[in-house]
ZAVEX-676524 format. One line per 4 residues: number of its first residue (from 1); their letters; for each residue x, y, z of N, C-alpha, C. Coordinates in Angstrom, 1 decimal. Each point is the difference from the previous one (the first is absolute). Layout:
<sites>
NUM) a) X:Y:Z:X:Y:Z:X:Y:Z; ... $
</sites>
This chain:
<sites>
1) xxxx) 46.0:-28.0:1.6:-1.4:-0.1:-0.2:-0.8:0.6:1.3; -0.3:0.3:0.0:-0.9:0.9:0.5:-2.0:-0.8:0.9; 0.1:-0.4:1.2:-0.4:-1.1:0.5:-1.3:1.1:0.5; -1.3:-0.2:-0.2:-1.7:1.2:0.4:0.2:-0.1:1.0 $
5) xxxx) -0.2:1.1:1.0:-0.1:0.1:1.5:-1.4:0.5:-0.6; -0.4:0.2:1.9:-1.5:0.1:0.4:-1.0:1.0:-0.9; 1.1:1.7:0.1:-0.6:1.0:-0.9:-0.1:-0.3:-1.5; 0.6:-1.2:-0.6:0.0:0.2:-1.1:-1.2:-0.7:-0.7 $
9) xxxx) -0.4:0.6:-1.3:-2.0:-0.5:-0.4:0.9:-1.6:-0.7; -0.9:-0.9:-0.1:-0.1:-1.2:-0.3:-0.7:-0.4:-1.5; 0.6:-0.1:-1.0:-1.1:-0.5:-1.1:-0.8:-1.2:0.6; -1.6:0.3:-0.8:-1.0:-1.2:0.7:0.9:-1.5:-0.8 $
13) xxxx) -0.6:-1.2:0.9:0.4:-1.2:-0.5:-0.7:0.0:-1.0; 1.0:-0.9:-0.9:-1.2:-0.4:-1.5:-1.6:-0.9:0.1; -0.4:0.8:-0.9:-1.4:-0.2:0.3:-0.8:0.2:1.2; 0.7:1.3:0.4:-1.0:0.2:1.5:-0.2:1.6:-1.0 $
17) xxxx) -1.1:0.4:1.0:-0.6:1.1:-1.2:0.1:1.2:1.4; 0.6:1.0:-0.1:-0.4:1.3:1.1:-1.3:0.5:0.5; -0.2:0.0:1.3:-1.4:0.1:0.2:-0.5:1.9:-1.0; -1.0:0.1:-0.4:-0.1:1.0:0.1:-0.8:0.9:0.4 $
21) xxxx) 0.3:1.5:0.5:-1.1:0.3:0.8:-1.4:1.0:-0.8; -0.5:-0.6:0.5:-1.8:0.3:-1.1:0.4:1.9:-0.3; -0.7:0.2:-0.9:0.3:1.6:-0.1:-1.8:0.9:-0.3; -0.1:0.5:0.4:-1.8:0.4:0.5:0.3:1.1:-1.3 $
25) xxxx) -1.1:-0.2:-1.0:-0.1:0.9:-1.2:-0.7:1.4:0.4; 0.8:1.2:-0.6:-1.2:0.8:0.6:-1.5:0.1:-0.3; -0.6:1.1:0.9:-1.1:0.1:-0.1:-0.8:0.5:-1.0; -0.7:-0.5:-0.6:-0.4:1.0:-1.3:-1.9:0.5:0.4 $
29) xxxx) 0.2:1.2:-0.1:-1.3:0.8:0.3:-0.6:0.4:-0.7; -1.4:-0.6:0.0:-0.6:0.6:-1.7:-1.4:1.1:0.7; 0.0:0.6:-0.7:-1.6:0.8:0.3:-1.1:-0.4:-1.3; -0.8:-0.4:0.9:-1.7:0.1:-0.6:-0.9:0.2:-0.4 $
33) xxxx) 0.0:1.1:0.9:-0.6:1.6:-0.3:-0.8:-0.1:1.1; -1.3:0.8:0.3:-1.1:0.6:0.8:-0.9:0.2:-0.3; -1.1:0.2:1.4:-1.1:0.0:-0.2:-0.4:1.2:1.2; -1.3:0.3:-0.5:-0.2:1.0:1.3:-1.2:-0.2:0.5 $
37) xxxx) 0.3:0.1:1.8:-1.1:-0.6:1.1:-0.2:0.9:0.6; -0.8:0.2:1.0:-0.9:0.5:0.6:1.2:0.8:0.9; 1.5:-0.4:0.3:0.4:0.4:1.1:1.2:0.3:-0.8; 0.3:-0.6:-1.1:1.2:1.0:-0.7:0.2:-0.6:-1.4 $
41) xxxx) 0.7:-0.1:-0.3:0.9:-1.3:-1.7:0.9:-0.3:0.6; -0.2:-1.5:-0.1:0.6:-1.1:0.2:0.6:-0.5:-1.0; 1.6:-0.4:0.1:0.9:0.2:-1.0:0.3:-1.9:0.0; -0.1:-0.3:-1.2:0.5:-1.8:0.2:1.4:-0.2:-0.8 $
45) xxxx) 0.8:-0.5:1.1:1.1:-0.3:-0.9:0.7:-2.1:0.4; 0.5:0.0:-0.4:0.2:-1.4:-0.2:2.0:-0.4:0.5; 0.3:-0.9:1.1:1.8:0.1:0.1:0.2:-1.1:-0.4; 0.8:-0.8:-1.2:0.8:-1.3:-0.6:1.2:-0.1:1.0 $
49) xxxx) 0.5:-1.1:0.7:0.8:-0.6:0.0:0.7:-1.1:-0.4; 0.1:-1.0:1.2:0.5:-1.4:-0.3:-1.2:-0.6:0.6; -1.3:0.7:0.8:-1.0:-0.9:0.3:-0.8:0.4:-1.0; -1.7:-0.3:0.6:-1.1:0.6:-0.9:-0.4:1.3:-0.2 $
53) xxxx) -0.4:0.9:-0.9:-0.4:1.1:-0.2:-0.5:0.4:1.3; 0.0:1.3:1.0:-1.1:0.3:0.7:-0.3:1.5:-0.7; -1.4:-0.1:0.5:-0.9:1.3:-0.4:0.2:1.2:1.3; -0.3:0.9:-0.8:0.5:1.3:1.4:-0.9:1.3:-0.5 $
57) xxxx) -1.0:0.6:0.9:-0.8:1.0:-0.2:0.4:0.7:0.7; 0.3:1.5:-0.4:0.0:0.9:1.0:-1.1:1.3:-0.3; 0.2:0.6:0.8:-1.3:1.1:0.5:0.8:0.8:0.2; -0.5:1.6:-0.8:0.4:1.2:0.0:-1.6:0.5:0.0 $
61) xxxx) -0.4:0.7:1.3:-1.4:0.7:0.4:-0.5:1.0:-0.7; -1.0:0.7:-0.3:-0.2:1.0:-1.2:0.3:1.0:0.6; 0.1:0.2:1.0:0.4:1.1:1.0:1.8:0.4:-0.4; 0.3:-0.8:0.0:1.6:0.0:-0.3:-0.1:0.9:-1.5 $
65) xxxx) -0.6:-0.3:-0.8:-0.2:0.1:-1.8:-0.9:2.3:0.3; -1.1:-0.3:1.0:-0.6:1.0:-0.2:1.0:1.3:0.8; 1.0:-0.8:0.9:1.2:1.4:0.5:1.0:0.2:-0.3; 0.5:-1.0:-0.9:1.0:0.7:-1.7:1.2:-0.7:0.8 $
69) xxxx) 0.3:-1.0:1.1:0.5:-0.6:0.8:0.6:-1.2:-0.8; -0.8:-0.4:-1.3:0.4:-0.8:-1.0:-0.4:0.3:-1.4; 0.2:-0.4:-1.0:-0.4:0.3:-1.3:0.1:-1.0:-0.9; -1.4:-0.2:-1.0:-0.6:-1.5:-0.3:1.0:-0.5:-0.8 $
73) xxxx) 1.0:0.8:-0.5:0.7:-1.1:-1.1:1.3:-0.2:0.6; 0.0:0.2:1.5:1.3:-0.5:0.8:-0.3:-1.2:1.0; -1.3:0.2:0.0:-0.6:-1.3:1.1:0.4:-1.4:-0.2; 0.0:-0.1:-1.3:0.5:-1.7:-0.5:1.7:-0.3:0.4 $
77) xxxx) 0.8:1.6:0.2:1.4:-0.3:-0.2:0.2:0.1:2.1; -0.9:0.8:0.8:0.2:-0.6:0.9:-0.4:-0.9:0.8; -0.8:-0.5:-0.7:-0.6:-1.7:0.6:1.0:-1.0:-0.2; 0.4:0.5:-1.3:1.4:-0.8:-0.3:1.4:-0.2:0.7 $
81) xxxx) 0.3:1.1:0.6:0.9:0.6:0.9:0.0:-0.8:1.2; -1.2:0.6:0.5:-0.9:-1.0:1.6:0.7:-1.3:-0.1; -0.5:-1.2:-0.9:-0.2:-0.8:-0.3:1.5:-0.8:-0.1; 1.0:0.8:-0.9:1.0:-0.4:0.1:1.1:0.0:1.4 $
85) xxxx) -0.4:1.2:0.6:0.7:0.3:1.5:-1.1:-1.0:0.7; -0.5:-0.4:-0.2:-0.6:-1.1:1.4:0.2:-1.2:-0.7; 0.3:-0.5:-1.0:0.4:-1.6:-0.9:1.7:0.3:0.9; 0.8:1.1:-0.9:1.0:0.1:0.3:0.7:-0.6:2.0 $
89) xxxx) -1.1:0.8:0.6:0.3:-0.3:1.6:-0.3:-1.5:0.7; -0.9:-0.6:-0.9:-0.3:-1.0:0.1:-1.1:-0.9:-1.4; 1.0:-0.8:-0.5:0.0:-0.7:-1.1:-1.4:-0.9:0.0; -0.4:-0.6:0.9:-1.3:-0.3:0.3:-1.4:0.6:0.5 $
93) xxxx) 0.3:1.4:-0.5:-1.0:0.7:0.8:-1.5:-0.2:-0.9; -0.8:-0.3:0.5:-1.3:-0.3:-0.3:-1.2:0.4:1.1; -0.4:1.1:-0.3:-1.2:0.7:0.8:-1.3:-0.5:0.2; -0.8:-0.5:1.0:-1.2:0.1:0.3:-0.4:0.4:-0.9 $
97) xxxx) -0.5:1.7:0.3:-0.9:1.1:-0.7:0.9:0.7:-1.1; -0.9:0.8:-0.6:0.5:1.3:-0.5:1.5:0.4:0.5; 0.9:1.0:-0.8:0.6:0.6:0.6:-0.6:1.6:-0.3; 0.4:1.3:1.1:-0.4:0.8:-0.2:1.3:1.2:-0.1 $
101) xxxx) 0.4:0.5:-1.1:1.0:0.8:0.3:-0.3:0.9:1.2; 1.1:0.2:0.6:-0.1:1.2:1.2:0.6:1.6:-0.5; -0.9:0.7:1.3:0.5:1.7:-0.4:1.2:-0.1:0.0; 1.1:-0.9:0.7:1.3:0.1:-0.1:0.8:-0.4:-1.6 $
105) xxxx) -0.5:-0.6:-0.1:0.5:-1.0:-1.4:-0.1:1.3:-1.2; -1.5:0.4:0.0:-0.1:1.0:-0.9:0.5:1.3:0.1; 0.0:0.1:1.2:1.0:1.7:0.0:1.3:-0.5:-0.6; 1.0:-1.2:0.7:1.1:-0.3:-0.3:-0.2:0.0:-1.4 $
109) xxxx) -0.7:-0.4:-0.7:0.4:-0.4:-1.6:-0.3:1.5:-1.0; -0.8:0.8:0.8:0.2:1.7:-0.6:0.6:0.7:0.2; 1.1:-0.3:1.3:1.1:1.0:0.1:0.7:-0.7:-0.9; 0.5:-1.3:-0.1:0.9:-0.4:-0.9:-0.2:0.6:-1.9 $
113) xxxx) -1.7:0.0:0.1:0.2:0.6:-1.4:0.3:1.3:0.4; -0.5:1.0:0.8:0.3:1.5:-0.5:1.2:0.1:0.7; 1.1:-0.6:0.3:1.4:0.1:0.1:0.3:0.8:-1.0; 1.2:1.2:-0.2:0.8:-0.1:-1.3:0.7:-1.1:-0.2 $
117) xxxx) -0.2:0.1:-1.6:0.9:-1.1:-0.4:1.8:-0.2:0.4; 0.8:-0.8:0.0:1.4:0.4:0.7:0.7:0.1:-1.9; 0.5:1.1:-0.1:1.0:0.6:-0.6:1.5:-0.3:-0.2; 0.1:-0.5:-1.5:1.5:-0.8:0.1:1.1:1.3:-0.6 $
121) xxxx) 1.2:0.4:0.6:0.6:1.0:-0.6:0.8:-0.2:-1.5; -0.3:1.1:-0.5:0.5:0.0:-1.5:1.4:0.5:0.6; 0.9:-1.4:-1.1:1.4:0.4:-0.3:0.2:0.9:-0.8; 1.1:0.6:0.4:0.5:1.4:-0.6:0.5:-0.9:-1.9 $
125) xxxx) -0.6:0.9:-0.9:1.0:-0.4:-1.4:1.4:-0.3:0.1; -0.1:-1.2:-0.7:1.6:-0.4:0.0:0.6:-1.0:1.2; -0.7:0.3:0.7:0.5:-1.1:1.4:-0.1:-1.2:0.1; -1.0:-0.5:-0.4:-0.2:-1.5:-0.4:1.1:-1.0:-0.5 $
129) xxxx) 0.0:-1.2:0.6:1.0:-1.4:-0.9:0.1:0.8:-0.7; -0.7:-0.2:-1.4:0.2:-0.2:-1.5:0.7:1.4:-0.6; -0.3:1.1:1.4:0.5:1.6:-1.5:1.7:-0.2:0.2; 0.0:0.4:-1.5:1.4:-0.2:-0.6:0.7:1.8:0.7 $
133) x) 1.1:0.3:0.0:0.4:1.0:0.3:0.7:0.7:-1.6 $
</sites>
């Protein structure tokens, strides 16, 4: 018979219950939509966790929109972006003011679209699992 040394796991005693460790649900990010101010469109979106709803506006300047630096029907998907890389870095993040995308943020997010797309190679006929010889 075989006697548990130190390394070995222990069933709990009966009727003792394993602690367990809390598990943090993700974050779910909704958009609102916008409105437009004097200084740009302000974008409202909303983050769900395990606490209370918080509210989150961001600001993209018209200046951004009038030097082609952004384009209106992508603004909602990079406020969204923002929003999730700063929840992600920190899970409590809740701003003062406004957030304002930066010239960095927006260039980063148009080289990423006018990237080529990456290219998966076509197998030669016949090479695959399945072809029969």
């Amino acid at each position: 018979m075989h006697e548990p040394g130190p390394g070995d796991s222990q069933p709990p005693a009966a009727g003792v219950v394993p602690a367990l460790t809390p598990r943090r649900r993700p974050i779910a990010v909704s958009y609102l939509g916008f409105r437009v101010t004097e200084d740009g469109r302000e974008y409202a979106l909303r983050a769900e966790c395990d606490s209370q709803p918080r509210h989150f506006v961001m600001l993209i300047p018209h200046a951004v929109f009038a030097a082609h630096q952004a384009r209106f029907q992508d603004a909602p998907g990079l406020c969204f972006a923002k929003l999730e890389r700063e929840l992600a870095a920190d899970p409590e993040f809740a701003p003062d003011a406004r957030l304002i995308l930066s010239n960095e943020e927006l260039l980063e997010s148009r080289r990423a679209r006018e990237a080529p797309p990456v290219l998966r190679k076509r197998r030669a006929p016949g090479s695959g699992a399945g072809s029969r010889r």
